[in-house]
C-alpha positions in Angstrom: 21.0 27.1 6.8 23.4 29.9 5.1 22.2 30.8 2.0 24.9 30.2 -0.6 26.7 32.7 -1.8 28.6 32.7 -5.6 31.7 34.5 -6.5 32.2 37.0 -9.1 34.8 38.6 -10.0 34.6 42.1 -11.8 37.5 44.0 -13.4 37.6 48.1 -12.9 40.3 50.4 -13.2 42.9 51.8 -11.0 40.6 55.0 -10.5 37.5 52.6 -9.2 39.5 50.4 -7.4 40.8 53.3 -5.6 37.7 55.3 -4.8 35.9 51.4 -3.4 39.1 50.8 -1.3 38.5 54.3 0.4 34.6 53.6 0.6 35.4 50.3 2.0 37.8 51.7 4.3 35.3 54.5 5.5 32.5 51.9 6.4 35.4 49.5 8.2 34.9 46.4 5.9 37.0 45.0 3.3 37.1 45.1 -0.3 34.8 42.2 -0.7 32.4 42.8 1.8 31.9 46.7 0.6 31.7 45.7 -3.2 29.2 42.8 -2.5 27.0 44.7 0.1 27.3 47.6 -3.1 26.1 45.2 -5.6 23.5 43.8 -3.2 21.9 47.4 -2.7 21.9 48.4 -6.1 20.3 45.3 -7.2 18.0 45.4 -4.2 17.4 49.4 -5.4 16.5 48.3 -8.9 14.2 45.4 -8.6 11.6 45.5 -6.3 12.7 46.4 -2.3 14.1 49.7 -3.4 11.1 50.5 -6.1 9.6 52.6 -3.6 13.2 54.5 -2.9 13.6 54.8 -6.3 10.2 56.3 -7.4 10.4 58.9 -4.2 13.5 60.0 -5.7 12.1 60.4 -9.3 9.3 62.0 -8.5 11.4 64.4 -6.2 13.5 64.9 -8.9 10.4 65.6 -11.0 8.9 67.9 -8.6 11.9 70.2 -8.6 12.1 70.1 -12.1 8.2 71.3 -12.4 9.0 74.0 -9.8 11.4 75.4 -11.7 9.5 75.1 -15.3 6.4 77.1 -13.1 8.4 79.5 -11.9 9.7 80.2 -15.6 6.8 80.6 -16.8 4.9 82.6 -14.8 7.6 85.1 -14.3 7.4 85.2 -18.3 3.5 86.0 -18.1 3.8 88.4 -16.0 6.6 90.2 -17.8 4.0 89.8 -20.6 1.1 91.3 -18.7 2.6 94.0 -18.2 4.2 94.6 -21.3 0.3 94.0 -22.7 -0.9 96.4 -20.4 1.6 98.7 -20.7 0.7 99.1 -24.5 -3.2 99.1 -24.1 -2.7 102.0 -21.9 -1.2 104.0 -24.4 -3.2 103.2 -27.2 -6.5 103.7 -24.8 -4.7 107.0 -24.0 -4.3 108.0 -27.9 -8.1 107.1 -29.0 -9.2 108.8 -25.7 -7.0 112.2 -27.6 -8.4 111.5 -30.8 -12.0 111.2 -29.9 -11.6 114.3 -27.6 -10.1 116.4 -30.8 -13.4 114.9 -32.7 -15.5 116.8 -30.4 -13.7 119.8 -29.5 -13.5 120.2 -33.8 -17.5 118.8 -34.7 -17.2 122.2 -37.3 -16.6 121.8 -40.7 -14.1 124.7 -41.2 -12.1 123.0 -38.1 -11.6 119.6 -40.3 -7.8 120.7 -41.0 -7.4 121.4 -37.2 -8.9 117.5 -36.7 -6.4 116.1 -38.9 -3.2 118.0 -37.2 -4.0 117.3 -33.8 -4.4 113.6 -34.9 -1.7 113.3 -36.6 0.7 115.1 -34.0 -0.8 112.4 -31.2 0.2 109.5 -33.3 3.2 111.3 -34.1 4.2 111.2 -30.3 2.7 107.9 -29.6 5.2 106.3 -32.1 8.0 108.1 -30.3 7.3 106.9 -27.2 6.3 103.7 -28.3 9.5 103.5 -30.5 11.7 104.4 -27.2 9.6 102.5 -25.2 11.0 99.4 -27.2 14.7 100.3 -27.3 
């Protein structure tokens, strides 16, 4: 027995009509045929048969999504790493200065001599961390 079949009848504008006439065409069916088999697929897609279809898609479309987000960020930590490292370096660099001006001026009279070698090291460490930042 033929299962029974209802009519309905949907209204679209000239622009939809238009594109399912050339759809219809492409596939070598009719109007009717093309919009019911349409209907049939999309209902088919959305409740059950096509789940499956459906969820690969989703969690294709998540996937790519997540790729991209990952790639983001870890491309942003490393640009951090670096930037981190970057400024460790140079502020290991200027405590390695100041302790070695500690020892080479232990001597009281040399306190002054201390203070000016300190001060010109954090002078030049601002300068190139200053530029460093432009």
């Amino acid at each position: 027995m033929k299962p029974t079949k209802h009519q309905i009848g949907p209204r679209v504008d000239t622009p939809t009509l238009e594109a399912l006439e050339r759809l219809a065409a492409a596939r070598g069916t009719s109007l009717a045929t093309y919009a019911a088999q349409a209907l049939a697929e999309h209902v088919r897609r959305h409740q059950g048969d096509g789940i499956q279809d459906f969820l690969d898609e989703m969690l294709h479309q998540f996937e790519e999504r997540l790729a991209t987000v990952s790639d983001r960020l870890r491309r942003e930590f490393e640009d951090a790493v670096k930037r981190l490292q970057k400024q460790l370096t140079r502020n290991i660099d200027v405590i390695k200065a100041m302790v070695d001006a500690s020892v080479e001026t232990r001597e009281q009279p040399r306190i002054e001599e201390y203070r000016q070698r300190v001060a010109k090291i954090l002078r030049e460490w601002t300068i190139q961390a200053n530029g460093a930042r432009q």
